[in-house]
Structure formats: structure tokens, C-alpha cells
TIRO-2110 file (N, C-alpha, C; in Angstrom, 1 decimal):
// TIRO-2110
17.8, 8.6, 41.6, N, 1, A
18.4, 9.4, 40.6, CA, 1, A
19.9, 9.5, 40.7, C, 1, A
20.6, 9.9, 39.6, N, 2, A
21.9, 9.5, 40.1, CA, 2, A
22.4, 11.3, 40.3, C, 2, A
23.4, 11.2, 40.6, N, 3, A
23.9, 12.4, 40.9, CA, 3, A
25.3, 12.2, 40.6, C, 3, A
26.2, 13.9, 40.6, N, 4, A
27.6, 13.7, 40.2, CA, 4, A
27.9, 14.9, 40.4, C, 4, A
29.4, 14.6, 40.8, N, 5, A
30.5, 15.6, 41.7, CA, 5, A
31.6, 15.7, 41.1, C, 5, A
32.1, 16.9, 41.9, N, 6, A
33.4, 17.5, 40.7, CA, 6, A
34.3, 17.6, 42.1, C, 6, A
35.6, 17.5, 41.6, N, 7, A
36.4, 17.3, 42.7, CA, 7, A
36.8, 19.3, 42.9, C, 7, A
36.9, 19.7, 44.1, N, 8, A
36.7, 21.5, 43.7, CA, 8, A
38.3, 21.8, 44.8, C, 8, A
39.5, 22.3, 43.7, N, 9, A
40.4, 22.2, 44.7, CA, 9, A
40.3, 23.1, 45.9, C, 9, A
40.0, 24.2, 45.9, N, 10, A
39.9, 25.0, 47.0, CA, 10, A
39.0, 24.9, 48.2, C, 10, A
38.0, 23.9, 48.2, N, 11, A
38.0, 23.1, 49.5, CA, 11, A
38.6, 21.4, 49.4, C, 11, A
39.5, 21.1, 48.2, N, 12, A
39.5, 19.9, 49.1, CA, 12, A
38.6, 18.9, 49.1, C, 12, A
37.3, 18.9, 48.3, N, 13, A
36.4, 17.8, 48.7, CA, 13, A
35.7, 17.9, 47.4, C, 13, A
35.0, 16.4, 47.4, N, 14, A
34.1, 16.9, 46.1, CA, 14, A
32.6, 17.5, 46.3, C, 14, A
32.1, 18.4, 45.2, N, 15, A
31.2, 18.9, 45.5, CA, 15, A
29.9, 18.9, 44.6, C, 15, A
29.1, 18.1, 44.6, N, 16, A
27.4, 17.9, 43.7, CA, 16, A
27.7, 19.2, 42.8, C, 16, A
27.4, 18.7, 41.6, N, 17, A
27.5, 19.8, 40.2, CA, 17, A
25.7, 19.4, 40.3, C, 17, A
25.4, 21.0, 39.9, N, 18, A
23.8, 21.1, 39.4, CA, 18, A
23.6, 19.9, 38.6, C, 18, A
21.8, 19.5, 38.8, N, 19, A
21.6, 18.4, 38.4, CA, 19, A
21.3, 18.9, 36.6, C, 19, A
21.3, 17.5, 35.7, N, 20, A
21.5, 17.7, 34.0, CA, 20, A
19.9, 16.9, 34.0, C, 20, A
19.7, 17.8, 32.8, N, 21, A
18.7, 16.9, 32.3, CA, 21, A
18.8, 15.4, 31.5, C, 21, A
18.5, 14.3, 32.4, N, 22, A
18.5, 13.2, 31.7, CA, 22, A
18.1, 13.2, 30.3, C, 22, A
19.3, 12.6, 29.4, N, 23, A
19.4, 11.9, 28.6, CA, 23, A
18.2, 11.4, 28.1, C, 23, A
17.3, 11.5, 26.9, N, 24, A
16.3, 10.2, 26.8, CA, 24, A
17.0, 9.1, 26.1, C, 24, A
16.5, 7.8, 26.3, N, 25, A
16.9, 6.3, 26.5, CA, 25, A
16.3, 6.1, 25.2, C, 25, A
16.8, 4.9, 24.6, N, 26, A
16.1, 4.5, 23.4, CA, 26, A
14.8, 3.3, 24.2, C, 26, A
13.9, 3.6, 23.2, N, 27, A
12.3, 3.3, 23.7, CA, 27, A
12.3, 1.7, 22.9, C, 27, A
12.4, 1.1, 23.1, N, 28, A
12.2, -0.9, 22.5, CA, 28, A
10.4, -1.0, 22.6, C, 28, A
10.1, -0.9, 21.3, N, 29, A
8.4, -1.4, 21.0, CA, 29, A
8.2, -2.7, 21.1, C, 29, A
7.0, -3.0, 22.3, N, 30, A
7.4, -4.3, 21.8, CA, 30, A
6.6, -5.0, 20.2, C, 30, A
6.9, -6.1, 20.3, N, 31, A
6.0, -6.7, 19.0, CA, 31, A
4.8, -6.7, 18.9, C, 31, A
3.9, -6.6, 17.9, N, 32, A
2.5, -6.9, 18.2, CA, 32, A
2.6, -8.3, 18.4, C, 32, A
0.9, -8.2, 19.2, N, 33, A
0.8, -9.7, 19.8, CA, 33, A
-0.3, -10.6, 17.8, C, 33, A
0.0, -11.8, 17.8, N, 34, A
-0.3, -12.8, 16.5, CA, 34, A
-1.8, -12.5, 16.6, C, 34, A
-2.1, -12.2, 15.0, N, 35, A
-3.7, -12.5, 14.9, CA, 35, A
-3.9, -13.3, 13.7, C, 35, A
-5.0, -13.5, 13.5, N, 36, A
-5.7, -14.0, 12.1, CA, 36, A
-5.9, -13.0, 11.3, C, 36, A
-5.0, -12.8, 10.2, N, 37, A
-5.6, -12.3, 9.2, CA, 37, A
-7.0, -12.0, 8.2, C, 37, A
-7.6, -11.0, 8.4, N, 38, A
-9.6, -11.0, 8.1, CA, 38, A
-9.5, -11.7, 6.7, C, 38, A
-8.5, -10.8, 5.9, N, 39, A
-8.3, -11.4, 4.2, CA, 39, A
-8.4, -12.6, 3.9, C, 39, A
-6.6, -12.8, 4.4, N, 40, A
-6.2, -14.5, 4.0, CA, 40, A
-7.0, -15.7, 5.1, C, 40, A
-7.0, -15.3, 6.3, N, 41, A
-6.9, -16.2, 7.0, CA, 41, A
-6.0, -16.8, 7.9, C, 41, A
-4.5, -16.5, 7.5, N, 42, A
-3.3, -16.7, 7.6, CA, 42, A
-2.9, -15.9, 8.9, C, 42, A
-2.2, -16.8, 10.0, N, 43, A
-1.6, -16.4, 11.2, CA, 43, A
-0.9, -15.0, 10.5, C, 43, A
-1.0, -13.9, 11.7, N, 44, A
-0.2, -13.3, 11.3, CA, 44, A
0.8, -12.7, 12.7, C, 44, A
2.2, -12.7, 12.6, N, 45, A
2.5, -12.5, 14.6, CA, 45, A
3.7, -12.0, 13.9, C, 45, A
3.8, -10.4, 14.5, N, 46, A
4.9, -9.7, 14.6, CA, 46, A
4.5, -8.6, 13.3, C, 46, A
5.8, -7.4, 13.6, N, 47, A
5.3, -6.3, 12.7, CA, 47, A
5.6, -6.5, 11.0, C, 47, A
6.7, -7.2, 11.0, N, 48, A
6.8, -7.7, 9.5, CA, 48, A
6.0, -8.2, 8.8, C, 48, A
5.5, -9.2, 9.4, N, 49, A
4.6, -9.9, 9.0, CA, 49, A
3.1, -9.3, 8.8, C, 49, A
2.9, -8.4, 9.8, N, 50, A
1.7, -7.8, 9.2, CA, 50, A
2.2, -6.7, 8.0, C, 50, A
3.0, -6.1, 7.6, N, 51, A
3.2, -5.5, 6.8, CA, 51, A
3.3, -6.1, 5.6, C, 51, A
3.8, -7.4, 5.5, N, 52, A
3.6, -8.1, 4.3, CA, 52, A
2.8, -8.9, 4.1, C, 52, A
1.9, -8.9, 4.7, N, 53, A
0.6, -8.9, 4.7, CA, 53, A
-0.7, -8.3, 4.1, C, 53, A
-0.2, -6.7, 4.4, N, 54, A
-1.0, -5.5, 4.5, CA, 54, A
-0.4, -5.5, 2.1, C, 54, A
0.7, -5.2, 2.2, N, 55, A
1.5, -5.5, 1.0, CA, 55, A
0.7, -6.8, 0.1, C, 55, A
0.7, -8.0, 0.6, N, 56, A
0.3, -9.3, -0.1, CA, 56, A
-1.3, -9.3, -0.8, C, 56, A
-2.2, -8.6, 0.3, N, 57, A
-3.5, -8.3, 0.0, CA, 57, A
-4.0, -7.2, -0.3, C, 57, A
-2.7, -6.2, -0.6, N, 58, A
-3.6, -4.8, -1.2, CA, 58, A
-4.4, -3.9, -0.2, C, 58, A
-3.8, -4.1, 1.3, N, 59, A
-4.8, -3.5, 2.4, CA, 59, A
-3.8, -2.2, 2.6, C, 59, A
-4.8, -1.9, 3.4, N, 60, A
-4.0, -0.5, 4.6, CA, 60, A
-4.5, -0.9, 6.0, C, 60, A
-3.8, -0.3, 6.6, N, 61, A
-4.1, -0.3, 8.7, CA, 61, A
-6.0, 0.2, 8.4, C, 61, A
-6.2, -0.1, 9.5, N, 62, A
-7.8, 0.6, 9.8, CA, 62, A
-7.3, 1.9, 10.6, C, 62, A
-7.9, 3.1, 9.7, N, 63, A
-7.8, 4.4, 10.7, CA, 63, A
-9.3, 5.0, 11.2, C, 63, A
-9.9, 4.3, 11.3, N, 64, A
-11.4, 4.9, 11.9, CA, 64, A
-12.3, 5.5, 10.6, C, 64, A
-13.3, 5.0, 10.6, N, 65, A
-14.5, 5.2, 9.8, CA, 65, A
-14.8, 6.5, 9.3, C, 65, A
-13.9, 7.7, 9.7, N, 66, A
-14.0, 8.9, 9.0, CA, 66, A
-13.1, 8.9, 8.1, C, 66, A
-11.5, 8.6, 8.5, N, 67, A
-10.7, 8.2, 7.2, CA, 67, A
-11.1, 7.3, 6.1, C, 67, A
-11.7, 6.2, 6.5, N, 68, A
-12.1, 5.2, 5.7, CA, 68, A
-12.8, 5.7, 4.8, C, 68, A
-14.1, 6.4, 4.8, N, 69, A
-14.9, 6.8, 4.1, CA, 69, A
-14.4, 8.1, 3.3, C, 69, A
-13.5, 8.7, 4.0, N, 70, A
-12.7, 9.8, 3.2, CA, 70, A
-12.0, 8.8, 1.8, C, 70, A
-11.4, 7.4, 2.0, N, 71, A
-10.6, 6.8, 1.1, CA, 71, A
-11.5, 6.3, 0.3, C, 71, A
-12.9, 5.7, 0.8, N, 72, A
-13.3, 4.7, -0.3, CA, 72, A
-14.0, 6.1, -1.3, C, 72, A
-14.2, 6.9, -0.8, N, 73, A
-14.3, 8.3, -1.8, CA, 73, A
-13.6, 8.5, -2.7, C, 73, A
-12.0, 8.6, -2.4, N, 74, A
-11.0, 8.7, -3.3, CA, 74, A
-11.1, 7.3, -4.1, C, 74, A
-10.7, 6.3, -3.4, N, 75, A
-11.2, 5.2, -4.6, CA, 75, A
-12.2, 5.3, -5.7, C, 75, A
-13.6, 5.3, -5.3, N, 76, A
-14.7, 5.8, -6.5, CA, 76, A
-14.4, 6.9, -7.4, C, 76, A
-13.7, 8.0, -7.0, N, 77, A
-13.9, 8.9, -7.6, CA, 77, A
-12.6, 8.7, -8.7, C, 77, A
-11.7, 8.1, -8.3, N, 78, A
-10.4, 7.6, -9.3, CA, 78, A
-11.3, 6.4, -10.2, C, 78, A
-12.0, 5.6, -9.9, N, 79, A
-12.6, 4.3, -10.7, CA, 79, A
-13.7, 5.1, -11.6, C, 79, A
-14.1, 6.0, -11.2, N, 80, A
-15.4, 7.0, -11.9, CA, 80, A
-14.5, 7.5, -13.4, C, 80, A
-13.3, 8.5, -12.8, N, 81, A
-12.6, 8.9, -13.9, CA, 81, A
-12.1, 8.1, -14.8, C, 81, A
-11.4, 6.8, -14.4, N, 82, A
-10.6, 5.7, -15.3, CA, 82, A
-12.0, 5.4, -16.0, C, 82, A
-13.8, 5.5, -15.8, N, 83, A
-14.4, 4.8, -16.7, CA, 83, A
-15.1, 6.1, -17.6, C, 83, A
-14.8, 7.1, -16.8, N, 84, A
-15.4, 8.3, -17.7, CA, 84, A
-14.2, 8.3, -19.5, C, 84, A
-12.7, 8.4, -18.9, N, 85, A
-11.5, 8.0, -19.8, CA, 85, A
-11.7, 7.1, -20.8, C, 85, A
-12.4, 6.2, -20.3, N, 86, A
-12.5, 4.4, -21.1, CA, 86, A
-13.6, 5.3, -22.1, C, 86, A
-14.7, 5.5, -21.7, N, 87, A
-16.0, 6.1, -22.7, CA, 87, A
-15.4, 6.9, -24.0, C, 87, A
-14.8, 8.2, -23.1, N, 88, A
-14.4, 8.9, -24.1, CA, 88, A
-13.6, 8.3, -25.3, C, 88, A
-12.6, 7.0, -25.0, N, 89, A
-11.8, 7.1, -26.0, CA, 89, A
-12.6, 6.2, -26.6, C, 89, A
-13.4, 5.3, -26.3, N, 90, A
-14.3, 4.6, -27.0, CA, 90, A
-15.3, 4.7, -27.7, C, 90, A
-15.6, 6.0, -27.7, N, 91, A
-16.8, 7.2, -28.4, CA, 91, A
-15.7, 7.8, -29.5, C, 91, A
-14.5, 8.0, -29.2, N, 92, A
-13.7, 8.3, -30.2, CA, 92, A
-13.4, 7.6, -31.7, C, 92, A
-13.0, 6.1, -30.8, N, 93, A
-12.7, 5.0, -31.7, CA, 93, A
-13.9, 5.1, -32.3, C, 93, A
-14.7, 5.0, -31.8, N, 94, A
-15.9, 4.4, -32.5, CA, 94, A
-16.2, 5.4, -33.9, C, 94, A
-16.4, 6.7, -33.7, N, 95, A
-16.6, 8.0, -34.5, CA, 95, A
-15.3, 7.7, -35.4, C, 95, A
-14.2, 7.4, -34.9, N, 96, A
-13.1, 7.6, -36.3, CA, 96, A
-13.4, 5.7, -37.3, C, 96, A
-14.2, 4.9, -36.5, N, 97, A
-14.2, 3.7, -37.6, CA, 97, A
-15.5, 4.1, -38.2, C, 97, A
-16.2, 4.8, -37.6, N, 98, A
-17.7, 4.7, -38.2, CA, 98, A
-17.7, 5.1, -40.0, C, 98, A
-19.0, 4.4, -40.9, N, 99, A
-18.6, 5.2, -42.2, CA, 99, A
-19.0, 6.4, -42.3, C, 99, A
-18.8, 6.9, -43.4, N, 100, A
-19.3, 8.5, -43.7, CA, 100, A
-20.8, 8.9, -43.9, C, 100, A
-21.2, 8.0, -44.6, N, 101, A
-23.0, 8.3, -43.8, CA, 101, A
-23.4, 8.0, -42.6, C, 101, A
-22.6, 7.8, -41.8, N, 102, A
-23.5, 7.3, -40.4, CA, 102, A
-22.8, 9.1, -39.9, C, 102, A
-21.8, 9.7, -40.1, N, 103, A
-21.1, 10.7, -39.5, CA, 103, A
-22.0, 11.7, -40.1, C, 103, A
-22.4, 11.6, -41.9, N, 104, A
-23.3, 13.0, -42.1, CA, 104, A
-24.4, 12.9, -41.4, C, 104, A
-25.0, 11.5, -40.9, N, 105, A
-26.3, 11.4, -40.8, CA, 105, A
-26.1, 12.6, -39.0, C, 105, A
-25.0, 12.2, -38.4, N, 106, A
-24.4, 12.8, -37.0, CA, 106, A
-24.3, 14.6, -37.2, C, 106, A
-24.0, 14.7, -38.2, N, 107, A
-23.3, 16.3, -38.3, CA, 107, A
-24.4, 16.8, -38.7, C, 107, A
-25.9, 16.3, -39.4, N, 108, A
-27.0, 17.0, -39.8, CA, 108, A
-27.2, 17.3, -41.2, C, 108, A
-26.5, 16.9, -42.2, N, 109, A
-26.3, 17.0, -43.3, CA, 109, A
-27.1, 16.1, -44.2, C, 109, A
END
């Protein structure tokens, strides 16, 4: 550990100043090590590379099977709505081209 002294004139000598709390150091990650891509197939080595990767095929990281299943939930439930949307407006369209006997025949008339 290193240590450090202050020169103290009234003895004349230098004298150990209380020890400091080290500094933290910058931390160097290293790279990930190259895999095969599950998607493409395609080497993939280093962190860029998997990110444009993850980017190229529309993926995410794997976060464990309780996240996952939390997501492919949100997925269905967004694809549920985009087709509940699609109906509605196509039950609309349909009701505004329909003719007017098919609508009385609808309204009870």
C-alpha cells in the first residue's frame, strides 16, 4: 500500500499523514468471448457485434424465463389489441358500405 509524508518543520523530519481512502481505478471489461449467433448463424465476437446483432434480428439479451414470459405476455397482449383495432374498424367499414336494407334489416325495422 502506498503511504505519504508531509515534511513537519518543528521536528525537522517528515512525518506519515493519516492514511486516504484509495481512489477507485477505472474498471477495463473485458470483451465477450465469439459465439454463433442462434438467429443468423453468423460468428458473432465482441460487444458491438452482438449488439448489432441483437439490433439486425429484432432480439433482446436472455433475462431468465420469468422475464421472458413476463415479455412474450406483453407481446400477445399488444398483437391481441392491434387485432381487436383491425375488427373494429373493419366492422365499421363494413356497416358504413353496407346498403340500407341490410342496416334496417340490423336495426329491427
Amino acid at each position: 500500500m502506498r503511504r505519504r509524508f508531509v515534511y513537519d518543520p518543528a521536528t525537522k523530519s517528515l512525518v506519515e499523514t493519516a492514511a486516504r481512502k484509495s481512489r477507485a481505478l477505472h474498471f477495463i471489461q473485458p470483451d465477450l468471448p465469439g459465439y454463433q449467433s442462434p438467429v443468423t448463424g453468423l460468428w458473432i465476437e465482441g460487444r458491438k457485434a452482438r449488439r448489432e446483432d441483437l439490433l439486425r434480428t429484432n432480439s433482446r439479451p436472455y433475462e431468465g424465463f420469468e422475464q421472458e414470459s413476463k415479455e412474450a405476455a406483453k407481446v400477445r397482449a399488444a398483437h391481441e389489441q392491434k387485432l381487436d383495432a383491425l375488427a373494429e374498424k373493419m366492422a365499421h367499414r363494413a356497416w358504413a358500405e353496407a346498403p340500407e336494407r341490410v342496416r334496417k334489416v340490423f336495426r329491427g325495422r
